[in-house]
MIFI-13531 format. One record per residue (C-alpha): x, y, z. Coordinates in pm, whole numbers, plus 32768, in hexadecimal, padded with zeros to 4 digits. Example, Ala and Ser with C-alpha at 12.3 -4.5 7.8 and 13.67 -1.06 7.14 Angstrom:
# residues 2
<r><c1>84CE</c1><c2>7E3E</c2><c3>830C</c3></r>
<r><c1>8557</c1><c2>7F96</c2><c3>82CA</c3></r>
# end
This chain:
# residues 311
<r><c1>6D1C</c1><c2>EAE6</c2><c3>7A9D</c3></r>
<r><c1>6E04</c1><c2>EBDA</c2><c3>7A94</c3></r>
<r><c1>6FA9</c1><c2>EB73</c2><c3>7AAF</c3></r>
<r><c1>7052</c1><c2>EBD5</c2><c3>7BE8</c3></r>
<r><c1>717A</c1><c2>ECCE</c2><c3>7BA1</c3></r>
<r><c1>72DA</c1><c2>EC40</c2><c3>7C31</c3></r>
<r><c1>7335</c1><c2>ED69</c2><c3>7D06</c3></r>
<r><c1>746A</c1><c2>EDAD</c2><c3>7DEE</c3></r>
<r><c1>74BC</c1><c2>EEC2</c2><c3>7EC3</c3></r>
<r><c1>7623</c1><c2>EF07</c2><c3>7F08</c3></r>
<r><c1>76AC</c1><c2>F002</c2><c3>8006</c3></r>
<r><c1>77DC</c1><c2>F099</c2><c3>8000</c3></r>
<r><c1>786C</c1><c2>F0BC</c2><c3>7EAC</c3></r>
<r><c1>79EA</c1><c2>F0E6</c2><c3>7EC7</c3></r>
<r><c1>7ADF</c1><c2>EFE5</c2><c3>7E4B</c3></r>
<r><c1>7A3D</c1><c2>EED6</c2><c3>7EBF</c3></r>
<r><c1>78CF</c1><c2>EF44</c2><c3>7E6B</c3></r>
<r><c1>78EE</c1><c2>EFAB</c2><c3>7D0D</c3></r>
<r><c1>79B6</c1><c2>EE7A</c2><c3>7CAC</c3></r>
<r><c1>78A8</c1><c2>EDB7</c2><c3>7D28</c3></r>
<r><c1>7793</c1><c2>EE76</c2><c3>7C63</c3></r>
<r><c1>7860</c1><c2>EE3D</c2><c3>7B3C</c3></r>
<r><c1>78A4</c1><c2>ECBD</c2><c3>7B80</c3></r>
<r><c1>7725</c1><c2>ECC3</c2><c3>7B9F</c3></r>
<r><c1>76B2</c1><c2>ED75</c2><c3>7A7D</c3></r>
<r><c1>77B1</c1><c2>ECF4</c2><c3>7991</c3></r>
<r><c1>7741</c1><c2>EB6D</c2><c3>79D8</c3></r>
<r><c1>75E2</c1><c2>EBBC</c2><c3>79CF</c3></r>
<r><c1>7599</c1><c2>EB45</c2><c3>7B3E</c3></r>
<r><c1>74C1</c1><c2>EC64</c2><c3>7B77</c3></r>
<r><c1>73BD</c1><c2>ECFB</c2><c3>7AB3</c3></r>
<r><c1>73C6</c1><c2>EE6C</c2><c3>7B5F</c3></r>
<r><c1>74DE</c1><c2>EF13</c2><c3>7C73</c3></r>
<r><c1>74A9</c1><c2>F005</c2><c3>7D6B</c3></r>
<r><c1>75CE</c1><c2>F095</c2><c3>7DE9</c3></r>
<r><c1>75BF</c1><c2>F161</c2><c3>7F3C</c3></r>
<r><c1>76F5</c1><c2>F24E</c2><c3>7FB2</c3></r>
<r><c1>7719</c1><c2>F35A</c2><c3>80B4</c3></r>
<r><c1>7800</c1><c2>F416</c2><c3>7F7D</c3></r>
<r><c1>7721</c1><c2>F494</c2><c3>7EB7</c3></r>
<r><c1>7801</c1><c2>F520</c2><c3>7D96</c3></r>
<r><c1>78DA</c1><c2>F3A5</c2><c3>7DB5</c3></r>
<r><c1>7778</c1><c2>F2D9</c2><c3>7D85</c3></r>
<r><c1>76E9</c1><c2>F3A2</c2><c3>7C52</c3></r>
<r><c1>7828</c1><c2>F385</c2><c3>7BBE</c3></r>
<r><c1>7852</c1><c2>F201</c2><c3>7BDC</c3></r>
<r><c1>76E0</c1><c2>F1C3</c2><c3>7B71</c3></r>
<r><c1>7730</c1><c2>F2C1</c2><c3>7A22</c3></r>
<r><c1>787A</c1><c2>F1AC</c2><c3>79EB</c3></r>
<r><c1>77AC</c1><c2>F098</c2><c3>7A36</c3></r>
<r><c1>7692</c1><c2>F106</c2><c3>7949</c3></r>
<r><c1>7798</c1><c2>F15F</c2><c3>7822</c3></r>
<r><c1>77C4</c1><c2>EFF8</c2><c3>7804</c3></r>
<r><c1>7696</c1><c2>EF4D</c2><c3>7807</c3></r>
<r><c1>765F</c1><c2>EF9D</c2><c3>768C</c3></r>
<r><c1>7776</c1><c2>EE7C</c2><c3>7641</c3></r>
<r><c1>76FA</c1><c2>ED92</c2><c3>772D</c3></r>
<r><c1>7615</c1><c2>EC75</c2><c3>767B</c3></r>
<r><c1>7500</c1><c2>EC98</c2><c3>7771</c3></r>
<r><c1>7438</c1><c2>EDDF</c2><c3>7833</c3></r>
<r><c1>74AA</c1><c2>EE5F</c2><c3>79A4</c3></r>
<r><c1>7424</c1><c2>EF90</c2><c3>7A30</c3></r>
<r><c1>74E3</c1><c2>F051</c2><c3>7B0F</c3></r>
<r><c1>743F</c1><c2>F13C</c2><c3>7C22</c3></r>
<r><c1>74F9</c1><c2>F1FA</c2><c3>7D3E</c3></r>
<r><c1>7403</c1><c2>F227</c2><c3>7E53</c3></r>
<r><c1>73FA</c1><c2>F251</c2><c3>7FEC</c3></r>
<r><c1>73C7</c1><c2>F13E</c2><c3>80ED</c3></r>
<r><c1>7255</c1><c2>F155</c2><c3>80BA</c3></r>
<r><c1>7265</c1><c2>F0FE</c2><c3>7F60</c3></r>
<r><c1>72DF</c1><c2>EFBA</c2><c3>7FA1</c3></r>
<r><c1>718C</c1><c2>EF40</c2><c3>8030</c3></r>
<r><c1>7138</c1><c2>EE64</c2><c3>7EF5</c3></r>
<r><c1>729F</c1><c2>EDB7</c2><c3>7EB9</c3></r>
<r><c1>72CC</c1><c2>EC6F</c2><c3>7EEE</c3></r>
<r><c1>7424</c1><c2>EC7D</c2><c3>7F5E</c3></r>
<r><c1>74E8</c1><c2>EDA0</c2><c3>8000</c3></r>
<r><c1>7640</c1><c2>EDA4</c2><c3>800D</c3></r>
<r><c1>7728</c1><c2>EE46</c2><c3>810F</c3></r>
<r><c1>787D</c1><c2>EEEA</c2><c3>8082</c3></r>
<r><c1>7862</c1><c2>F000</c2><c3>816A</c3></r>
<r><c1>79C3</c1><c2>F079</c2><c3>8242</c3></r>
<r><c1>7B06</c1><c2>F0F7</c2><c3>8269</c3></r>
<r><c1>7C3D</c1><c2>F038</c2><c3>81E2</c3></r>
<r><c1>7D54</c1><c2>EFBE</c2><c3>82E2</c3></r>
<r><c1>7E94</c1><c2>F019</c2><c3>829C</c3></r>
<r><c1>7F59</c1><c2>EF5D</c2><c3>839E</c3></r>
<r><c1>7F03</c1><c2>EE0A</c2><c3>8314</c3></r>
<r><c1>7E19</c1><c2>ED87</c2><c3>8410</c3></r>
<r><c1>7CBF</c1><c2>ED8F</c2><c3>83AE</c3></r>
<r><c1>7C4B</c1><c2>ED76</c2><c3>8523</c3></r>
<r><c1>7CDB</c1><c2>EED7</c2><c3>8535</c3></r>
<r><c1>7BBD</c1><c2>EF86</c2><c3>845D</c3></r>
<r><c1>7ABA</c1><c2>EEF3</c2><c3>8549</c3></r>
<r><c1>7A65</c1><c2>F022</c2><c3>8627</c3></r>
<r><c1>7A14</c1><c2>F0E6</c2><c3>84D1</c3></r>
<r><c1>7953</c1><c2>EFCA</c2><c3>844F</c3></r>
<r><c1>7873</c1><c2>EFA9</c2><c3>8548</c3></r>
<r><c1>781C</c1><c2>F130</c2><c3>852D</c3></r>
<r><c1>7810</c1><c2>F138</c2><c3>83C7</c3></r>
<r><c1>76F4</c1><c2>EFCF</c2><c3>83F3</c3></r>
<r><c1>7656</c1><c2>F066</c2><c3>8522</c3></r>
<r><c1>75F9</c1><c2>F195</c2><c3>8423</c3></r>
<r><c1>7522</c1><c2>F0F2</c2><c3>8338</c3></r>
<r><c1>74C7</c1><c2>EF69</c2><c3>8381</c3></r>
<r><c1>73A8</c1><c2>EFBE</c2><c3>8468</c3></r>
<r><c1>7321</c1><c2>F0D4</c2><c3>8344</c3></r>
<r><c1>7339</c1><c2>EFC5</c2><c3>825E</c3></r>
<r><c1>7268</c1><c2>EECD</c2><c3>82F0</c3></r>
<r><c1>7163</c1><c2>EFE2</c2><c3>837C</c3></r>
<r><c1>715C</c1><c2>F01A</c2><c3>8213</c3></r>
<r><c1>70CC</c1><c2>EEDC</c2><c3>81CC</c3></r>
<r><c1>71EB</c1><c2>EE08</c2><c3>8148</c3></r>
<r><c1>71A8</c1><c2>EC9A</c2><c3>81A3</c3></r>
<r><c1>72AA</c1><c2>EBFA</c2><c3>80BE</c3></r>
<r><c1>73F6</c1><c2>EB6E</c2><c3>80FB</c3></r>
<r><c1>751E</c1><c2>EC2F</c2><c3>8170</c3></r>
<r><c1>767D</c1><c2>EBFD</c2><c3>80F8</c3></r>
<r><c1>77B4</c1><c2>ECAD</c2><c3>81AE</c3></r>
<r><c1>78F7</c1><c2>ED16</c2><c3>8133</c3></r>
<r><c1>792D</c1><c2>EDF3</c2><c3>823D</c3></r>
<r><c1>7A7E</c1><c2>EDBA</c2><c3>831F</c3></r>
<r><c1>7AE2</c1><c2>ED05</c2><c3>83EA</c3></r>
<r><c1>79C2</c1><c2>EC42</c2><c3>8340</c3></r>
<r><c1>796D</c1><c2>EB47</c2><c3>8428</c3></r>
<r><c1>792C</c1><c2>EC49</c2><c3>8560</c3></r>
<r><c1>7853</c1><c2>ED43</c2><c3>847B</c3></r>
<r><c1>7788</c1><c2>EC13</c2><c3>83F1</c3></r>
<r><c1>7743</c1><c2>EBD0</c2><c3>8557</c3></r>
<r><c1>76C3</c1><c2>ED26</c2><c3>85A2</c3></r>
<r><c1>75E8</c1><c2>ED4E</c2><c3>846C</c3></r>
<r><c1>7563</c1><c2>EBF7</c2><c3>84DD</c3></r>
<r><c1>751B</c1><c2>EC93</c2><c3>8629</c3></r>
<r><c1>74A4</c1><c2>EE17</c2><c3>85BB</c3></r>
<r><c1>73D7</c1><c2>ED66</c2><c3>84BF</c3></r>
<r><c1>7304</c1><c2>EC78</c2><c3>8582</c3></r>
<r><c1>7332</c1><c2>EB92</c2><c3>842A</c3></r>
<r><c1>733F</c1><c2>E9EF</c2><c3>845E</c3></r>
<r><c1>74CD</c1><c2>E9C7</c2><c3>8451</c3></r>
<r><c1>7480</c1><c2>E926</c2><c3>82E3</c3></r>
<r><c1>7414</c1><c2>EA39</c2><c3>825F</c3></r>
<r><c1>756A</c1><c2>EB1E</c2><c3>82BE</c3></r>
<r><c1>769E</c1><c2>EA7E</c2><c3>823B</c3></r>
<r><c1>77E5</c1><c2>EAFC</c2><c3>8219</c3></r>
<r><c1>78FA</c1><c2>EACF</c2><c3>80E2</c3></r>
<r><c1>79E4</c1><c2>EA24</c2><c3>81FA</c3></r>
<r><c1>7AE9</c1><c2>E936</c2><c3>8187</c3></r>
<r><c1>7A44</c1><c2>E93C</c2><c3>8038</c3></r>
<r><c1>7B60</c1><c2>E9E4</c2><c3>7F94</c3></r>
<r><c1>7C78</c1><c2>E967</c2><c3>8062</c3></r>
<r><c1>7BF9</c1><c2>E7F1</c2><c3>8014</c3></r>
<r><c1>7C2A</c1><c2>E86E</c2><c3>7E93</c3></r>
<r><c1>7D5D</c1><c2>E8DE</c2><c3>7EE5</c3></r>
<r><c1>7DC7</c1><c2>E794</c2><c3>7F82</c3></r>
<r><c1>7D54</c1><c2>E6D0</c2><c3>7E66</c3></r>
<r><c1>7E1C</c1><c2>E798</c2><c3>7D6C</c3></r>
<r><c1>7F4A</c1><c2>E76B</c2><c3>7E35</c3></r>
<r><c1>7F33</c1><c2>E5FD</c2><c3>7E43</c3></r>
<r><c1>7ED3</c1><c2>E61E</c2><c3>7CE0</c3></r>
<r><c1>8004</c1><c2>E6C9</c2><c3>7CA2</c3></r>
<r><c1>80F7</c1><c2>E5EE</c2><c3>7D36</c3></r>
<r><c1>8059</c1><c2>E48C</c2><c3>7CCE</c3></r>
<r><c1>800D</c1><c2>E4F0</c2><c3>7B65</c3></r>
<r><c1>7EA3</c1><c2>E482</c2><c3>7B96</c3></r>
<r><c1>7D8D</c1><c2>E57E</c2><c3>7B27</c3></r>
<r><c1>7D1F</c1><c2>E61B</c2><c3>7C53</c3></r>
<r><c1>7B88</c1><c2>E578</c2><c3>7BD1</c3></r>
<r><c1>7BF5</c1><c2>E437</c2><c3>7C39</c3></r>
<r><c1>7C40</c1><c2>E48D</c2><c3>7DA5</c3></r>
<r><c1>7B42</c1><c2>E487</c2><c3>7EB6</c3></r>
<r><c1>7BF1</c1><c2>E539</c2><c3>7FEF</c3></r>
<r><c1>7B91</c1><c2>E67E</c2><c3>80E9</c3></r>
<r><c1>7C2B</c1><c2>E749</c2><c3>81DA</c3></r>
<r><c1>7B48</c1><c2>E764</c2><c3>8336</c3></r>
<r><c1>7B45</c1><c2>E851</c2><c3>8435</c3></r>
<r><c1>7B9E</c1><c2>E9BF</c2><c3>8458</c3></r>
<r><c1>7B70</c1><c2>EA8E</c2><c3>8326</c3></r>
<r><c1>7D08</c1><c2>EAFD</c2><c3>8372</c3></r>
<r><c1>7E49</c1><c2>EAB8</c2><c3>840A</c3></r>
<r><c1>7D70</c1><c2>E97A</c2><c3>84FE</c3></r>
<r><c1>7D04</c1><c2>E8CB</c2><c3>83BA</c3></r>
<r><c1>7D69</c1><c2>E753</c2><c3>837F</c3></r>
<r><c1>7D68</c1><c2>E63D</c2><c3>829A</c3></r>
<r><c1>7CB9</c1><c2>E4CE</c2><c3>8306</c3></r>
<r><c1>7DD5</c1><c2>E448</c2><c3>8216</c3></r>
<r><c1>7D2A</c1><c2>E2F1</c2><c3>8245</c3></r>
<r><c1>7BE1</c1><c2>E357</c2><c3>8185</c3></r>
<r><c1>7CCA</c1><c2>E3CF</c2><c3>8085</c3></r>
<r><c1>7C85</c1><c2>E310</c2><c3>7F1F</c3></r>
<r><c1>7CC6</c1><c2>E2F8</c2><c3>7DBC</c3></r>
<r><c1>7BD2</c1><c2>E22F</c2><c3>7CEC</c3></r>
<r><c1>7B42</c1><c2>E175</c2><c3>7E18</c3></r>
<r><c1>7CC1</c1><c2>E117</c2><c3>7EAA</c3></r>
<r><c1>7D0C</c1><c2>E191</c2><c3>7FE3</c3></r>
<r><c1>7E89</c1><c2>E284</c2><c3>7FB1</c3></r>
<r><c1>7F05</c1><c2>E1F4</c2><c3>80DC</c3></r>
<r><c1>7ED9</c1><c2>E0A3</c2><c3>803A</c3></r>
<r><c1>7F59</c1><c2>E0FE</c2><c3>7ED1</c3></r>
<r><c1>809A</c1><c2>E168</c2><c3>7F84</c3></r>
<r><c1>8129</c1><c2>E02D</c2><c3>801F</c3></r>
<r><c1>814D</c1><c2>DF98</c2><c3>7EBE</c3></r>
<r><c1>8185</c1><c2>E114</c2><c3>7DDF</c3></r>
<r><c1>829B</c1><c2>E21D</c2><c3>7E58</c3></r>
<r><c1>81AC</c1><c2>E32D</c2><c3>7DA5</c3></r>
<r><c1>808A</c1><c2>E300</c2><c3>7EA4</c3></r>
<r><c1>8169</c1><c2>E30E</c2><c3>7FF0</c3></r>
<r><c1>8144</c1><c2>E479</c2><c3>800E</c3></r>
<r><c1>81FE</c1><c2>E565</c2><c3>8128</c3></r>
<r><c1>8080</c1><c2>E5A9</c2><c3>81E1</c3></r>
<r><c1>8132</c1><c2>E6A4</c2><c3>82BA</c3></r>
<r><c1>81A2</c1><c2>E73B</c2><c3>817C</c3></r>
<r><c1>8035</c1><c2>E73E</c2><c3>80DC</c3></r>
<r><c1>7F7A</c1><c2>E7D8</c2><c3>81D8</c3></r>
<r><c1>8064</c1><c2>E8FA</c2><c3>81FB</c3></r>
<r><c1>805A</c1><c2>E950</c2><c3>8095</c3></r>
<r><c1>7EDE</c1><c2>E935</c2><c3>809D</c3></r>
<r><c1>7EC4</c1><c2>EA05</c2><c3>81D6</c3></r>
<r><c1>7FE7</c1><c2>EB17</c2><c3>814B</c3></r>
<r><c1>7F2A</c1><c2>EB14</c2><c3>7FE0</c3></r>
<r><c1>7E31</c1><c2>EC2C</c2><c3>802F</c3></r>
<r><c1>7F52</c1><c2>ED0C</c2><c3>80AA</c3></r>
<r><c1>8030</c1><c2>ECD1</c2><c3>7F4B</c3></r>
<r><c1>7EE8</c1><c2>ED3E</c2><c3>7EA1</c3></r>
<r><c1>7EA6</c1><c2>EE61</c2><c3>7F81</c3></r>
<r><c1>800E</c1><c2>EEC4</c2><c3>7F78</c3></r>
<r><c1>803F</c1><c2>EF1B</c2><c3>7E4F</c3></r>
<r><c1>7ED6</c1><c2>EFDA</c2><c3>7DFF</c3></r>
<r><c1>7E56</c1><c2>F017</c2><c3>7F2C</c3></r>
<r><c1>7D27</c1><c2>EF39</c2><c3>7F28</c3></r>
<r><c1>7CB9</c1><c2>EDD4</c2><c3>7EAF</c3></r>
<r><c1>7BA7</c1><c2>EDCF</c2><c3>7DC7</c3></r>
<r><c1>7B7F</c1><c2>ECB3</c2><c3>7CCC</c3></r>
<r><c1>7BA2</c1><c2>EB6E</c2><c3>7DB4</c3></r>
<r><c1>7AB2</c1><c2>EC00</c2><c3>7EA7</c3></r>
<r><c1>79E5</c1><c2>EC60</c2><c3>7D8A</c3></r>
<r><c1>79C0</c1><c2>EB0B</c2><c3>7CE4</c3></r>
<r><c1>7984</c1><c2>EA74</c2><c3>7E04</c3></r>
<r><c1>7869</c1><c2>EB5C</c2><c3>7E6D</c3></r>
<r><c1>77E5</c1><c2>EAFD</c2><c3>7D1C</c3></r>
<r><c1>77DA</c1><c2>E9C6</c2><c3>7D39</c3></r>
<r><c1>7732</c1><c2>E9B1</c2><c3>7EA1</c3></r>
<r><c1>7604</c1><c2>EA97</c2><c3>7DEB</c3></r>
<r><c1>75F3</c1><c2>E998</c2><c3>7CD3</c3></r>
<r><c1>75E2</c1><c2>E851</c2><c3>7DAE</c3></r>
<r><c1>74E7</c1><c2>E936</c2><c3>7E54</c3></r>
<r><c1>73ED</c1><c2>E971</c2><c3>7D1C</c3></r>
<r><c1>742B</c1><c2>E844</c2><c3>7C7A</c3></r>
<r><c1>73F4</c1><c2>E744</c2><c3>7DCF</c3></r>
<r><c1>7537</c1><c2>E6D0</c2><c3>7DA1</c3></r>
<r><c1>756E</c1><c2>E5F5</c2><c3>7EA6</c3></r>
<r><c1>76F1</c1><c2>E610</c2><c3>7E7D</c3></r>
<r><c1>77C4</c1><c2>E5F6</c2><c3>7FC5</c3></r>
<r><c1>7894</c1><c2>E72E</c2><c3>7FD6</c3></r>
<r><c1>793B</c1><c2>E7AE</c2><c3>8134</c3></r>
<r><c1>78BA</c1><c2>E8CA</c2><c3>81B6</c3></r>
<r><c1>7893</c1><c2>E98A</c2><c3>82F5</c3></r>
<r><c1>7737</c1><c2>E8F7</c2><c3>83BD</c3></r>
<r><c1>76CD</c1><c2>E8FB</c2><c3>84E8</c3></r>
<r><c1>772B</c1><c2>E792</c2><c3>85B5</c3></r>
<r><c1>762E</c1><c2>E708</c2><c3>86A6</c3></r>
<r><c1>76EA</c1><c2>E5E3</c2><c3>8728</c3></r>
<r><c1>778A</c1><c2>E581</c2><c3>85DA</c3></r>
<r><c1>7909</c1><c2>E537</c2><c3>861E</c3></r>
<r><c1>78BC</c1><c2>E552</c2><c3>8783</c3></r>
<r><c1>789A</c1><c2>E6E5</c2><c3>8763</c3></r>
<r><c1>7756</c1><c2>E7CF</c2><c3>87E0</c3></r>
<r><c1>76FF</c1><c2>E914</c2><c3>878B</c3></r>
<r><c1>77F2</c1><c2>E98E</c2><c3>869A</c3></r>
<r><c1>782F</c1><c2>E9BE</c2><c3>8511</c3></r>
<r><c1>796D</c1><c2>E918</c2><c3>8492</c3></r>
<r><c1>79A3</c1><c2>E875</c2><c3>834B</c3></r>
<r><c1>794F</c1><c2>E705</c2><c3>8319</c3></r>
<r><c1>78F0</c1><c2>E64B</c2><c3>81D0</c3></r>
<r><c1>7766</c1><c2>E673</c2><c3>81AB</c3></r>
<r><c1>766B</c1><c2>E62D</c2><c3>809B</c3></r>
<r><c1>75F5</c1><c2>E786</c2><c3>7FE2</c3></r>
<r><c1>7487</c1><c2>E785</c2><c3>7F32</c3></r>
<r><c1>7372</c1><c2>E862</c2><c3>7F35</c3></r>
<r><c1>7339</c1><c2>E87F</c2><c3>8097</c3></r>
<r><c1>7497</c1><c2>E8D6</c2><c3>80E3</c3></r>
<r><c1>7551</c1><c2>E805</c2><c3>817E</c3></r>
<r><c1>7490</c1><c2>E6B0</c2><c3>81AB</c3></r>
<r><c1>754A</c1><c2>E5D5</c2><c3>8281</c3></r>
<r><c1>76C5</c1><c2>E5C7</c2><c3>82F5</c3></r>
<r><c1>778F</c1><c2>E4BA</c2><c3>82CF</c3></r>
<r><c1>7859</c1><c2>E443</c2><c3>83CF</c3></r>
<r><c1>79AC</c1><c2>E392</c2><c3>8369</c3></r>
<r><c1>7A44</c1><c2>E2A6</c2><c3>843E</c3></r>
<r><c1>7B85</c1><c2>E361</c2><c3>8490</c3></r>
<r><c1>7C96</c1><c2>E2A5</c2><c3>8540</c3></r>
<r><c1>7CFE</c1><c2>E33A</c2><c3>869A</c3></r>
<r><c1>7E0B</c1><c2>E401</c2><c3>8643</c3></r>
<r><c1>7D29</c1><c2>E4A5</c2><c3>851E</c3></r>
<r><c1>7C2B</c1><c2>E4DE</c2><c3>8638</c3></r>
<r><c1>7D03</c1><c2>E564</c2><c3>871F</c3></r>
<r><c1>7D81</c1><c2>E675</c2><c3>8607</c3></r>
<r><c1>7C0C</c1><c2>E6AA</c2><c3>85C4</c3></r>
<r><c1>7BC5</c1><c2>E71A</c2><c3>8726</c3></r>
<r><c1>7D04</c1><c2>E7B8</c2><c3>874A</c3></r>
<r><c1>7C43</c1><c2>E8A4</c2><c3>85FE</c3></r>
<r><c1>7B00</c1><c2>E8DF</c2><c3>86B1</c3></r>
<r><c1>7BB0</c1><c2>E943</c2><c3>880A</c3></r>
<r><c1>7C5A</c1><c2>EA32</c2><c3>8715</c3></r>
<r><c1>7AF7</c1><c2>EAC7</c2><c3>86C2</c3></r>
<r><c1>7A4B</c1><c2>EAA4</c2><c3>882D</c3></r>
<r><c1>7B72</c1><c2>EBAB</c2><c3>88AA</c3></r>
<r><c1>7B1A</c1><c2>EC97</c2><c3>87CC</c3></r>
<r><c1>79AA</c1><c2>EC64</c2><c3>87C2</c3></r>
<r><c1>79CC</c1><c2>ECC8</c2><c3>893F</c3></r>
<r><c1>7A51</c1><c2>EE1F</c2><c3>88D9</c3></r>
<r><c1>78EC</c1><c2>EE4B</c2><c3>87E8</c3></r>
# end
């Protein structure tokens, strides 16, 4: 019996891309990388860095640079692929997006890919959507990063100002994958007790919400600000998505998926807590927001539906 190879595909290898190869290879999540780019010159040049360093890792990783049709045998392709807004609204890129997806996703699955997609792509909640559509994939099976990193973000914050290690907290941001996003501050919890609770009786947990969600919305910008990209937080998280993936996880992580009903929303990707294992994402779960958090949450997805339109 011979052992299956761990294998994901990643296209586009910018900023984003080749930070997540690395996060990948250096962890040992994968066993072999194929990394697809439309620059040629860019993509041998990241696989050459990429292979320099293997030697000090304590485990093997190939590292291939191929075209879409090479991807036939991975398990999991991921989508890095587009332009980078520079006007701080990730809905912006979405005309180029589309393009730059519309290019390849259909060549990919003719290709025989049957795995699981993952999308980076912004605005990430309206490209998942279309590969979901261009690929003819079950919605399970095409996720996007979503709120993933901004719910990291959020925890660090409240990490930050309560002086409790950001392990211990259990909280998400839902919705748009953007300015939309917000925080169902009453599923927020550290070690089992809700925040809300914690502050009637502790000064440190009573926390300017307002305040929070700004920071965690504006954090992407400070990091793109200053070098013209984010790379590492998008790159963990990736990571960790693949690992939950391989290793049947079962760990609730939000990410963009497709509703059917679920918070009283049809036919659209948006970011909502949901259980990651080796069939993608395996069921959603559906918190019982109060109606102001619900009313935020729509206000999110009308966000997305007025765009979508434009698609």
């Amino acid at each position: 019996m011979g052992i299956k190879v761990r294998s994901v595909g990643i296209i586009g290898v910018g900023h984003v891309g080749a930070h997540c190869a690395y996060s990948l290879a250096v962890q040992g999540i994968v066993d072999e990388l194929i990394l697809v780019d439309i620059n040629k010159e860019k993509l041998t040049s990241e696989r050459q860095d990429l292979v320099d360093s293997v030697a000090h890792f304590p485990h093997r990783v190939t590292i291939k640079t191929g075209e879409y049709k090479d991807l036939a045998n991975c398990d999991i392709v991921v989508i890095s692929a587009g332009g980078i807004t520079q006007d701080q609204n990730r809905l912006s890129e979405l005309k180029q997006s589309i393009n730059v997806v519309n290019s390849f996703v259909e060549e990919v699955v003719s290709s025989g890919f049957n795995g699981i997609f993952i999308n980076i792509t912004n605005p990430c909640d309206i490209i998942t959507g279309h590969v979901y559509k261009l690929s003819g994939f079950d919605s399970h099976r095409v996720i996007g990063t979503g709120t993933c990193l901004d719910s990291a973000r959020l925890r660090e914050v409240i990490a930050r100002e309560t002086g409790v290690d950001h392990k211990s907290i259990i909280g998400y941001t839902m919705g748009e994958h953007g300015d939309s996003q917000m925080i169902p501050w009453s599923h927020i919890s550290i070690n089992g007790k809700p925040i809300l609770e914690l502050a009637q009786h502790d000064s440190r947990f009573a926390l300017d919400h307002e305040a929070v969600l700004q920071e965690v919305v504006n954090a992407g910008w400070t990091t793109f600000k200053g070098k013209g990209a984010t790379e590492y937080g998008i790159a963990s998280a990736l990571a960790r998505l693949v690992h939950c993936i391989y290793h049947d996880e079962k760990q609730v992580i939000p990410v963009s998926t497709l509703l059917s009903g679920q918070y009283g929303q049809t036919d659209i990707y948006t970011s909502v807590p949901a259980i990651i294992g080796k069939d993608g994402v395996e069921e959603i779960i559906e918190l019982n927001l109060t109606e102001e958090e619900m009313k935020v949450f729509n206000q999110s997805c009308d966000v997305l539906r007025k765009h979508i339109e434009t698609v």
